[in-house]
C-alpha positions in Angstrom: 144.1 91.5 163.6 143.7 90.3 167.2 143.4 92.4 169.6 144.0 91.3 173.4 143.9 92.7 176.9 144.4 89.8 179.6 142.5 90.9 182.9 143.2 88.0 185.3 141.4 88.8 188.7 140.9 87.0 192.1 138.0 86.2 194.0 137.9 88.0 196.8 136.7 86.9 200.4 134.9 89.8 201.6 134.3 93.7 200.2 136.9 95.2 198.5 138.2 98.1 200.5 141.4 99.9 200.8 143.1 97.2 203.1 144.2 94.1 201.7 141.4 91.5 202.5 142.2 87.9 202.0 141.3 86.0 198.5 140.7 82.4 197.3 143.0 83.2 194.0 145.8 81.5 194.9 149.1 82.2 192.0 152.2 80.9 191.8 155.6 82.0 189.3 158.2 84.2 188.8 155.6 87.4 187.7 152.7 86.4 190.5 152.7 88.7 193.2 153.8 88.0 196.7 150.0 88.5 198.3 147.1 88.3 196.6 144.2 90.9 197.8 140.9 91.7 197.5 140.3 93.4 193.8 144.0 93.8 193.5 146.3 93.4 190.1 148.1 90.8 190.1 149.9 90.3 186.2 149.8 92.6 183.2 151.6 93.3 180.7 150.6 96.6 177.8 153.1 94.8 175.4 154.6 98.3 175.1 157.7 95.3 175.4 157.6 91.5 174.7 158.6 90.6 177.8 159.9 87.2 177.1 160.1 86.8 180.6 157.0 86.7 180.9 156.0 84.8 177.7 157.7 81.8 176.8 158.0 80.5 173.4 156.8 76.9 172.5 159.6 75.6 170.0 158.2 72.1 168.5 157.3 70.8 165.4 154.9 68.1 167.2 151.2 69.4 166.3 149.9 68.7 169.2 148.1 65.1 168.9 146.2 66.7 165.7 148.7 66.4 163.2 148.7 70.3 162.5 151.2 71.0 160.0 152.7 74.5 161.7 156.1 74.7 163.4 156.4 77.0 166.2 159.6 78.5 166.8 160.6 82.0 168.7 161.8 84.5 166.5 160.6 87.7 165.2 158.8 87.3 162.2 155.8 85.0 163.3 155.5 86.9 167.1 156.5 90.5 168.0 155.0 93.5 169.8 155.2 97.5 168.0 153.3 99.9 169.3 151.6 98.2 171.6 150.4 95.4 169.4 151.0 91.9 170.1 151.7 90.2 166.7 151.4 86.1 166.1 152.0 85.7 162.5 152.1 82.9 160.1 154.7 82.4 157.5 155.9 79.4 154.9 158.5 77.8 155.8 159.4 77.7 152.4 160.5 81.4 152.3 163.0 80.8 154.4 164.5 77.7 153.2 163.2 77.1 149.8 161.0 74.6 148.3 163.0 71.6 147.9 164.3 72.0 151.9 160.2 70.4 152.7 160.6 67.6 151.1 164.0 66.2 151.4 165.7 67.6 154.5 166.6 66.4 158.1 165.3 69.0 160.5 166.3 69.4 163.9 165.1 72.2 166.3 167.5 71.3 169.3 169.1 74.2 169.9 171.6 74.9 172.5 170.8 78.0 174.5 167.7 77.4 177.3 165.2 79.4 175.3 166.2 77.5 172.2 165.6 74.1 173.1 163.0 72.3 171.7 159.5 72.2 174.3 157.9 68.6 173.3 159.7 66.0 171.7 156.0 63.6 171.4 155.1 63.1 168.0 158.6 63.7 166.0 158.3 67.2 168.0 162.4 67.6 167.9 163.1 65.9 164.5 161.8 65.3 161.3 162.8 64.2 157.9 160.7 65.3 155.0 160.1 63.4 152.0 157.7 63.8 148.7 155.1 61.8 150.9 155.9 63.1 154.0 156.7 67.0 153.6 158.0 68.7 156.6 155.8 71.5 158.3 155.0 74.2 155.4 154.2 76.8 158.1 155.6 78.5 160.8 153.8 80.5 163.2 153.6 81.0 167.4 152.6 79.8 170.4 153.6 81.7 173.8 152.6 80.8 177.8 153.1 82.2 181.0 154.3 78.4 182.2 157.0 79.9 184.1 156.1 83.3 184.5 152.4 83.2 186.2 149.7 79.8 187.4 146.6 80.6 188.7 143.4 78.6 190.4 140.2 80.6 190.0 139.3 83.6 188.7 137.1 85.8 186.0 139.3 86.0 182.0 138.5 88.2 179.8 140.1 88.8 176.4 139.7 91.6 173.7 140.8 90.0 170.7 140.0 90.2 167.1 140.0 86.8 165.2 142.5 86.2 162.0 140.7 85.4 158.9 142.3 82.6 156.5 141.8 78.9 155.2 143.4 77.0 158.0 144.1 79.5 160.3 142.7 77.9 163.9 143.6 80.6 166.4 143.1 79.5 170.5 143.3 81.1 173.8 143.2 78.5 176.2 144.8 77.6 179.9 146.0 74.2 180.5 147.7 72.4 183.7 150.6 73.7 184.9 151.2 70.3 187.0 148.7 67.3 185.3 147.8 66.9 189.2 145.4 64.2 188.1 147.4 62.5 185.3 147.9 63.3 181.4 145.7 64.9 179.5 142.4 65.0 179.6 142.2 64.1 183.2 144.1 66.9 184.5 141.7 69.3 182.4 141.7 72.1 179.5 140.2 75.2 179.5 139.3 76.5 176.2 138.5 80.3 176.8 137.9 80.9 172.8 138.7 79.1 169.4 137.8 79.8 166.0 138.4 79.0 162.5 139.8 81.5 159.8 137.6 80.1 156.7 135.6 83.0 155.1 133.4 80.2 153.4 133.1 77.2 155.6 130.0 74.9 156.1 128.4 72.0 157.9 124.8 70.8 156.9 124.0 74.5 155.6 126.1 76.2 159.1 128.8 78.6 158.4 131.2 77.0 161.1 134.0 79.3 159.5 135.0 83.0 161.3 131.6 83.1 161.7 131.8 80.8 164.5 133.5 81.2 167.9 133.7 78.2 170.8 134.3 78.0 174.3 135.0 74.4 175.6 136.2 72.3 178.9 138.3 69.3 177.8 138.2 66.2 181.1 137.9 63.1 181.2 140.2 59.8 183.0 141.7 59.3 179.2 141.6 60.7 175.9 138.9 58.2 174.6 136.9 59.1 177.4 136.8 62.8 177.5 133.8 64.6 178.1 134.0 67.6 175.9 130.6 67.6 174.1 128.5 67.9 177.4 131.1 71.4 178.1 131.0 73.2 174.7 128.9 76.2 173.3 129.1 78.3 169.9 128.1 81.7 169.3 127.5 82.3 165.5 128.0 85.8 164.4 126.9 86.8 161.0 129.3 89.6 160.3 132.5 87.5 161.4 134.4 87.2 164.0 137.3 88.4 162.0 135.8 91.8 161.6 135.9 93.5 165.0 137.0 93.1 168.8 135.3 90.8 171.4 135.3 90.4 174.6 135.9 86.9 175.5 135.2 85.8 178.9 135.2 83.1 181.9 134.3 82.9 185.5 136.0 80.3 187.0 135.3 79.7 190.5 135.8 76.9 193.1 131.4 76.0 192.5 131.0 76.6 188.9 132.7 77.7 185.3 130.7 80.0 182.7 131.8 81.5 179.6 130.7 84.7 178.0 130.6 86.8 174.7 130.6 90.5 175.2 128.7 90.2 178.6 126.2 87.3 177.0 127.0 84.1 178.7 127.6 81.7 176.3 127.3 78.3 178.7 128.1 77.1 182.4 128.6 74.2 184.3 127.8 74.0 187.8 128.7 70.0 189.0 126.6 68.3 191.7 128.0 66.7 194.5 129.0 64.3 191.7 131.3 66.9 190.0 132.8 66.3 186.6 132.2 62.8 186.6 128.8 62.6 187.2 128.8 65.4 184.5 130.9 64.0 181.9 128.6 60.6 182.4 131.3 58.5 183.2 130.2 57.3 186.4 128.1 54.6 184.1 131.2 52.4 183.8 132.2 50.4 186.9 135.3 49.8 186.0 137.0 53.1 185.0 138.3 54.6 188.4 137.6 58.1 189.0 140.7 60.0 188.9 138.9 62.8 190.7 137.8 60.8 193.7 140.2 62.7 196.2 139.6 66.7 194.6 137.3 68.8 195.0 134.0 68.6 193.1 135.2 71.1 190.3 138.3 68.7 189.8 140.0 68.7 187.7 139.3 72.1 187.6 140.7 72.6 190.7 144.1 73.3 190.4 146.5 75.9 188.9 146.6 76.9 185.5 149.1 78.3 183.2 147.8 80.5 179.8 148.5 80.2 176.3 147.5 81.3 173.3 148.6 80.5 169.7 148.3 80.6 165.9 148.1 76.6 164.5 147.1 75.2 161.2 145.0 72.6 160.9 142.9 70.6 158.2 139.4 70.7 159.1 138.2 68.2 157.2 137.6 70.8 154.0 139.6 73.7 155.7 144.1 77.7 157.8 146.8 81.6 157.1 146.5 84.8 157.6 147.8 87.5 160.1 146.8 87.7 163.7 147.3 90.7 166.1 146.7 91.0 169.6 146.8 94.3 170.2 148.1 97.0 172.6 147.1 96.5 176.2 147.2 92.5 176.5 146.8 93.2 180.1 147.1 90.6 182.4 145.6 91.4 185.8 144.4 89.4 189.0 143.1 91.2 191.6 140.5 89.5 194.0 136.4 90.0 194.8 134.0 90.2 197.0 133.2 87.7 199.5 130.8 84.2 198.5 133.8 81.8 198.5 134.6 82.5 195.2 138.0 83.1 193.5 137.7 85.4 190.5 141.0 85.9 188.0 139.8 88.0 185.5 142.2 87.2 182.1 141.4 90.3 179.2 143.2 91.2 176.3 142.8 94.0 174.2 
């Protein structure tokens, strides 16, 4: 189960008092609010609803660049709220259309109404055939995002969640672009608030890097060869699981630095020099890669509106993904701003 209140608040420019004093946050999308104060809310939901409104469905077979083998579609057996519980779900695709359907049937997702259409056509996203080398996706599960509904620059996250347990099952919270300001990805950025793994007996060199293992992680960098993860990662290692209880997830994201927590316990920060990320990421080394940041701020490209997501994907980790995951009554979202030092605080927590 997965349990998630998002709590997105704003940085606020001076004390929080009754008045609405001016904040850094700056939001943007058919659910942000029209001002933005000082220790205000800004989005939540209690998922008493699925407000598909505000959440909108990814619909794609693609994999996103990793070759996962999930399809995520919109319907109500692999994402649904009851009783205040947010539910993503995997299921085989199978079940639906039988065995034979994976390996010998054209499959397109175009569909015709708005909500139905197909979200990334890159990598055979829209279409596929599947053959007895080449199966089509065994799995389907969910991805949602507020990419229409709410974008946000700065800000403290925090999310309640409880992890899924299962080989495969890679479950991620993340925010991402909204615009690629600085180009395609990596250079405009990732956020990785939390990710996990769902093996119960995983290991690497002795190191259960299974659900005992949770990550936080910026992804930047002027090209995908070139991206500067591994000096912007940290993992917490929890003996009992991730799996088997609620955490708190967290980030401060601010306009000087970005720090991730566990339950309170920062887990790692970055603070850039006058440099900023590409000092940081050590690219600066090679003359002849031009520094897409050169114009931003020094936190580009973490400088610039994000949208949230979060999702259920299946991946093989090299040895290792299915199970259930529920995010859980109250996946607040709120914004609300905080007190003075320049900083812009969302705070994003789901429980």
């Amino acid at each position: 189960m997965v349990r998630l209140v998002l709590l997105l608040c704003a940085l606020a420019l001076a004390a929080a008092e009754e008045r609405c004093l001016p904040s850094v946050t700056t939001v943007s999308g058919s659910h942000a609010p029209v001002t933005v104060c000082s220790g205000a809310l800004i989005f939540a939901d209690d998922f008493d609803v699925f407000d598909l409104e505000r959440w909108q469905h990814e619909n794609t077979l693609a994999g996103g660049g990793n070759w996962e083998f999930q399809w995520y579609s919109n319907n109500r057996t692999n994402s649904f709220t009851h009783s205040g519980l947010l539910f993503l779900r995997p299921s085989l695709t199978s079940d639906q259309y039988g065995q034979g359907f994976l390996t010998s049937a054209r499959l397109n997702i175009e569909g015709g109404a708005p909500a139905d259409r197909c979200t990334n056509p890159q990598w055979w996203g829209c279409e596929r055939t599947g053959t007895p080398t080449n199966i089509l996706n065994p799995i389907k599960s969910a991805r949602i995002r507020t990419v229409d509904s709410f974008r946000f620059r700065y800000g403290r996250v925090e999310v309640r969640a409880k992890m899924p347990a299962g080989d495969w099952l890679w479950p991620a919270i993340w925010l991402m672009p909204s615009h690629n300001v600085y180009g395609t990805w990596p250079a405009s950025g990732e956020i990785d608030l939390v990710e996990s793994r769902g093996n119960r007996n995983m290991f690497s060199n002795g190191v259960h890097i299974g659900v005992q293992e949770a990550g936080s992680t910026l992804h930047y960098g002027p090209y995908p060869e070139l991206n500067g993860w591994e000096r912007a990662h940290w993992v917490r290692r929890n003996t009992n699981g991730y799996h088997s209880q609620f955490h708190r997830y967290q980030l401060e994201w601010t306009p000087d630095f970005i720090r991730f927590s566990i339950d309170d316990v920062e887990l790692g920060r970055v603070t850039p020099g006058a440099g900023g990320f590409w000092q940081h990421g050590g690219f600066n080394s090679n003359p002849n890669i031009l520094n897409p940041w050169r114009f931003g701020s020094k936190m580009a490209p973490f400088d610039e509106k994000e949208v949230e997501q979060r999702e259920l994907k299946y991946r093989d980790f090299l040895n290792s993904k299915s199970t259930l995951v529920i995010i859980q009554k109250h996946y607040q979202a709120l914004i609300t701003t905080q007190p003075h030092y320049n900083k812009h605080d969302n705070v994003y927590r789901m429980e």
